[in-house]
C-alpha positions in Angstrom: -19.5 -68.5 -35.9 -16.5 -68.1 -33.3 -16.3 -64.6 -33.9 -19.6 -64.3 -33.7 -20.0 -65.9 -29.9 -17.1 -63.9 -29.1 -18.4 -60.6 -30.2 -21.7 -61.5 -28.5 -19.9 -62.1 -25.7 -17.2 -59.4 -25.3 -19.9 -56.4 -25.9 -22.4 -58.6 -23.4 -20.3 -58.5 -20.5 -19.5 -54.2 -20.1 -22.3 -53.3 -18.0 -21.9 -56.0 -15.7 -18.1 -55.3 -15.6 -18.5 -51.8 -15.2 -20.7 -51.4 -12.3 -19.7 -50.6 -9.0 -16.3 -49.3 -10.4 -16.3 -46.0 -8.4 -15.2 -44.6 -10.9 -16.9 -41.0 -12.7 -19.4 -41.7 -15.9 -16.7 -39.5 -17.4 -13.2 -40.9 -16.6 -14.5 -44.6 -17.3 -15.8 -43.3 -21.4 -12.3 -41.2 -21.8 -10.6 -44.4 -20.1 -12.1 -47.2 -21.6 -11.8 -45.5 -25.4 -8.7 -44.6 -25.1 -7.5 -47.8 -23.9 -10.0 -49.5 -26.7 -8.5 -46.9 -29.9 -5.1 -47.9 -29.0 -6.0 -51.8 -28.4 -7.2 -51.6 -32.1 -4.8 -48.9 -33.9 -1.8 -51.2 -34.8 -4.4 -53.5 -37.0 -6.4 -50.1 -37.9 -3.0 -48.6 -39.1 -2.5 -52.1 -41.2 -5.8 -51.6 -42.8 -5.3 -47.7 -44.0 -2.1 -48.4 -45.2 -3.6 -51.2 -47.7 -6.7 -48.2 -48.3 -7.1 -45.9 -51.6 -8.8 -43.6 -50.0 -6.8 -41.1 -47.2 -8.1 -39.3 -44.7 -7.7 -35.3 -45.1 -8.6 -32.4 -42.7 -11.7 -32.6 -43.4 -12.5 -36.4 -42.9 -10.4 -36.0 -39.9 -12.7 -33.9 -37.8 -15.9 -35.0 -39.1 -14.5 -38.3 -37.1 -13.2 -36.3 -34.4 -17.3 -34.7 -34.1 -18.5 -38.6 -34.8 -16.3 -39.4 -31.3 -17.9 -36.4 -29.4 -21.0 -37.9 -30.2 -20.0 -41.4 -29.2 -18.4 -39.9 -25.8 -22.0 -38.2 -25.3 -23.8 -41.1 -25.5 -21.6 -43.6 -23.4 -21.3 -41.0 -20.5 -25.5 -41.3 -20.5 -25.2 -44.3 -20.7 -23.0 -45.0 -17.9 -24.5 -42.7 -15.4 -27.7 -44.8 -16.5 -25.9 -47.5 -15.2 -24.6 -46.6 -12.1 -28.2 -45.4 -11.1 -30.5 -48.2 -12.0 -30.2 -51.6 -12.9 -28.1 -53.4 -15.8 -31.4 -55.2 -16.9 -33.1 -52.4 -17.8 -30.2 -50.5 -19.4 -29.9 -53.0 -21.8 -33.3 -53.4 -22.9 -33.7 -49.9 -23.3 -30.4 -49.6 -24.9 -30.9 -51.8 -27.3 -33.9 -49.7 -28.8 -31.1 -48.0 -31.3 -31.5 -50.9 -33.6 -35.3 -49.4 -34.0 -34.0 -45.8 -33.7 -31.3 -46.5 -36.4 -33.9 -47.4 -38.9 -35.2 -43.4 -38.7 -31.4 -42.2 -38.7 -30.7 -44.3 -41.4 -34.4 -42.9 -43.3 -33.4 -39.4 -42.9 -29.9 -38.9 -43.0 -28.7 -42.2 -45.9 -32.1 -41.7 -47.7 -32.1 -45.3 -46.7 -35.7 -46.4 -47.7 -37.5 -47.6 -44.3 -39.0 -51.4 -43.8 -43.0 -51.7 -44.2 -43.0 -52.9 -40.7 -41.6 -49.5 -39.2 -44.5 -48.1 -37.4 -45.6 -51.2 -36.3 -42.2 -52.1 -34.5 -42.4 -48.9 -33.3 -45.8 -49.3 -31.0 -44.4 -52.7 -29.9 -41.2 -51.1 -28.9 -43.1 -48.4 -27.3 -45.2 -49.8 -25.5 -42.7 -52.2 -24.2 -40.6 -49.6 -22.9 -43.0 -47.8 -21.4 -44.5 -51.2 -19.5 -40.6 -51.8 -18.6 -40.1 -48.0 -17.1 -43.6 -48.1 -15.4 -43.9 -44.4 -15.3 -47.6 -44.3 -14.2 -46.7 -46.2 -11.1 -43.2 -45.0 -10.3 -43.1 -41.4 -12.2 -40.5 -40.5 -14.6 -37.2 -43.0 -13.9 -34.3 -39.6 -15.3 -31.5 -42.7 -15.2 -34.1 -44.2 -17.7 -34.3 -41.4 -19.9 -30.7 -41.1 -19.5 -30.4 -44.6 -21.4 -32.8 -43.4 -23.9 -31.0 -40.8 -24.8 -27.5 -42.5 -25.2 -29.8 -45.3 -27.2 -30.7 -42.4 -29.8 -27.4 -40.8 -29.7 -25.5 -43.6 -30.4 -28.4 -45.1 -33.5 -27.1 -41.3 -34.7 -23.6 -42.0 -34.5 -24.0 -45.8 -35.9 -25.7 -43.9 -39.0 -22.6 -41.3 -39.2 -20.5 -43.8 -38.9 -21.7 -45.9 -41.9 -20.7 -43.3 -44.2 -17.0 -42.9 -43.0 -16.2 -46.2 -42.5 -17.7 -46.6 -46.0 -14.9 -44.1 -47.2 -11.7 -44.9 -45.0 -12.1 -48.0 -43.7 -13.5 -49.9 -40.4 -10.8 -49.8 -38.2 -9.1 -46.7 -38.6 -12.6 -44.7 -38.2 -13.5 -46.3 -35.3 -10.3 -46.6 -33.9 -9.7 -42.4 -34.2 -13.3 -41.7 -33.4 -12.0 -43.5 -29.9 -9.2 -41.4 -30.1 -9.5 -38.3 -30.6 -13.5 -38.3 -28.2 -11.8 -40.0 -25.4 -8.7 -37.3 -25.7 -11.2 -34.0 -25.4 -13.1 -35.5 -22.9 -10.0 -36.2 -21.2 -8.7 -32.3 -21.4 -12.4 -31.4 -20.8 -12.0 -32.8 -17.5 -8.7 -31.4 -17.1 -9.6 -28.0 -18.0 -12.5 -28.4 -15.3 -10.2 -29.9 -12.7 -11.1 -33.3 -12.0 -8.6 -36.1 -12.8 -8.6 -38.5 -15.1 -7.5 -41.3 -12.9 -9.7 -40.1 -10.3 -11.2 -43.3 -8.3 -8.9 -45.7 -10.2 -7.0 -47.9 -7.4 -5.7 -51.3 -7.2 -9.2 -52.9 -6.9 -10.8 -52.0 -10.0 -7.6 -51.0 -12.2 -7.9 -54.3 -13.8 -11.4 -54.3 -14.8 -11.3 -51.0 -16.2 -8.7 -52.3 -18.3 -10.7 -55.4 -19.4 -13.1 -53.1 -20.4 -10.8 -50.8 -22.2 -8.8 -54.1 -24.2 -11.6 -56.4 -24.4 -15.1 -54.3 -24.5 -13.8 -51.0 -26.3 -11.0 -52.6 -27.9 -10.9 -56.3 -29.2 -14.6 -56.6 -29.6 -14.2 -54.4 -32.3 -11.9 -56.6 -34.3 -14.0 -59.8 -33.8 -17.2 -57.7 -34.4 -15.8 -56.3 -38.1 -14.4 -60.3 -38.5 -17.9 -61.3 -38.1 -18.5 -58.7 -41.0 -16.5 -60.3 -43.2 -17.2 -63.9 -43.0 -20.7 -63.5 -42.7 -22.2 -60.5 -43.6 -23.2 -56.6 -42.2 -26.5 -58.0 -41.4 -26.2 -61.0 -39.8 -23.2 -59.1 -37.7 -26.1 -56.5 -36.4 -28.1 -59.7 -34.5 -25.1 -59.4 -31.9 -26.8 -56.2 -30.5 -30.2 -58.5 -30.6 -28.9 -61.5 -28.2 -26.5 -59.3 -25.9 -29.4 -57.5 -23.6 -30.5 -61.3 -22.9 -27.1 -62.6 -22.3 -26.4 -59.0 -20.1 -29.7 -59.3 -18.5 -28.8 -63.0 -17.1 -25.3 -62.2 -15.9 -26.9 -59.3 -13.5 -29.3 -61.5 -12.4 -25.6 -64.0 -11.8 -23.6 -61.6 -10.7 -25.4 -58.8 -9.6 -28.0 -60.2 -7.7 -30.9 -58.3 -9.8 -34.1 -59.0 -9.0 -36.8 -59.2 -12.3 -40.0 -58.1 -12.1 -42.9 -59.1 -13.9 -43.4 -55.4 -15.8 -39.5 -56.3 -16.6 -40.3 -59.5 -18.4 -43.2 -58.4 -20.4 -41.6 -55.2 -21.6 -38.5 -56.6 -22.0 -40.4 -59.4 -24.5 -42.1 -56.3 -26.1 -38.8 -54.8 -26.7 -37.0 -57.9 -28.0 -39.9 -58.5 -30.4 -40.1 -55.2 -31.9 -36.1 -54.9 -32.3 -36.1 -58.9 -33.7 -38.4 -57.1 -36.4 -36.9 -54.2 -37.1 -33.2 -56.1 -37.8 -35.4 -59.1 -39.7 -37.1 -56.8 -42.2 -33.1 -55.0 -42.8 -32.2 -58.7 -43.1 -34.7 -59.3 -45.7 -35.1 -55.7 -47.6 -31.2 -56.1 -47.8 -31.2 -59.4 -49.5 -33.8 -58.2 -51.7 -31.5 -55.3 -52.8 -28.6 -57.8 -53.4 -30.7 -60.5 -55.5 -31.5 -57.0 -57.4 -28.2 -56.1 -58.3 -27.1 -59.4 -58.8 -30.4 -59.9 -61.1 -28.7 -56.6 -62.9 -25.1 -57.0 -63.3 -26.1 -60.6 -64.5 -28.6 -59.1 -67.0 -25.5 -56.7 -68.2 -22.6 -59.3 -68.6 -25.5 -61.2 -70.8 -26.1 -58.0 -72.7 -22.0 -57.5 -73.3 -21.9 -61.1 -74.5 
């Protein structure tokens, strides 16, 4: 349960610590991950070295191309957040939990919960009461989080399979890597600096939010793995919009409206769903095999 709080906490606290840097979208995602891949490669290296299975050329870039796609969705993300509100980044955000359930349908043949389509309306229509397009037109920072929300259910699907095959840390840690280290020359090659903005005021945070909310998170969020379990680990991306939402309204000074609070329930209800029915279907698949290899070892006596 402590590494639970803690991993609630640690990923709850980057959007609040991350706005107003003053900092580009694009140094703070090449920053932050390459401050987070090297907070977690010591451990990641322990972990490979105790690992059958070694990463060739192959696996290598296919994690290099899972980090481009991680980079693409964080730099949506934070331009999201330096546009509009935390609260609403969040919420929105948090919709790869509902998107993941497709990914995971189409690209692990990962058989979908009865209760897809219907925590898809909810979620719909809960994002679209929480954008209020009708009334305010098309909100681009919006779509912007949408985006990075489907990106990054794409990457968490990707990810599933090579972490499957090499290990938890070392994938993550040289999908942080090797994305934050193109996106670094990218901006070098287009001549803007990668330290552009950083000064003595915010240095500090941006390395909070390299060590603690790119970096150590990690390591308490794959601790909560192992002492619980994969799915009870996922309902950390269920409480953090609510614990980010009430350290804007803290900190930030955001001010909720009442579209915010009934498509922010919409949302929360439709993604409390979708991770319930993984919770169940996957306990249902466990009691199956367990049901099996029991059935076996009876057989072989």
């Amino acid at each position: 349960m402590v590494y639970f709080v803690l991993t609630a906490l640690m990923f709850s606290v980057f959007e609040v610590t991350s706005k107003n840097l003053e900092i580009s979208p694009y140094s703070l995602t090449a920053l932050r991950f390459f401050i987070g891949g090297i907070t977690i490669l010591p451990f990641s290296l322990v972990q490979y070295s105790k690992s059958i299975s070694k990463i060739n050329l192959k696996g290598f870039v296919k994690i290099w191309m899972l980090g481009l796609l991680l980079m693409s969705s964080c730099i949506l993300l934070q331009i999201a957040l330096v546009n509009t509100t935390v609260s609403l980044c969040v919420f929105i955000y948090c919709l790869n939990a509902v998107f993941g359930t497709f990914t995971g349908w189409i690209i692990l043949k990962q058989r979908p919960p009865k209760s897809i389509w219907i925590t898809c309306i909810i979620s719909l229509i809960g994002l679209v009461i929480l954008i209020e397009p009708f009334k305010f037109g098309i909100n681009i920072y919006a779509v912007a989080a949408l985006a990075s929300s489907i990106l990054f259910s794409l990457f968490n699907t990707l990810m599933f399979k090579a972490r499957g095959i090499y290990g938890n840390l070392i994938t993550t840690s040289i999908s942080f890597l090797t994305g934050a280290a193109t996106l670094g020359i990218i901006l070098f090659l287009t001549g803007e600096s990668l330290v552009a903005g950083v000064n003595g005021s915010n240095i500090f945070r941006i390395l909070f939010i390299g060590i603690i909310c790119s970096g150590t998170v990690y390591l308490a969020y794959y601790k909560t793995m192992e002492v619980t379990s994969v799915s009870l680990a996922s309902t950390v991306f269920l409480i953090k919009p609510v614990i980010a939402t009430l350290l804007s309204v803290v900190f930030l000074k955001e001010k909720l409206t009442g579209a915010f609070y009934a498509g922010s329930v919409l949302i929360f209800i439709g993604v409390s769903i979708t991770i319930a029915s993984k919770l169940i279907q996957n306990r249902k698949v466990q009691q199956i095999q367990q049901n099996r290899n029991h059935n076996e070892s009876k057989i072989q006596s």
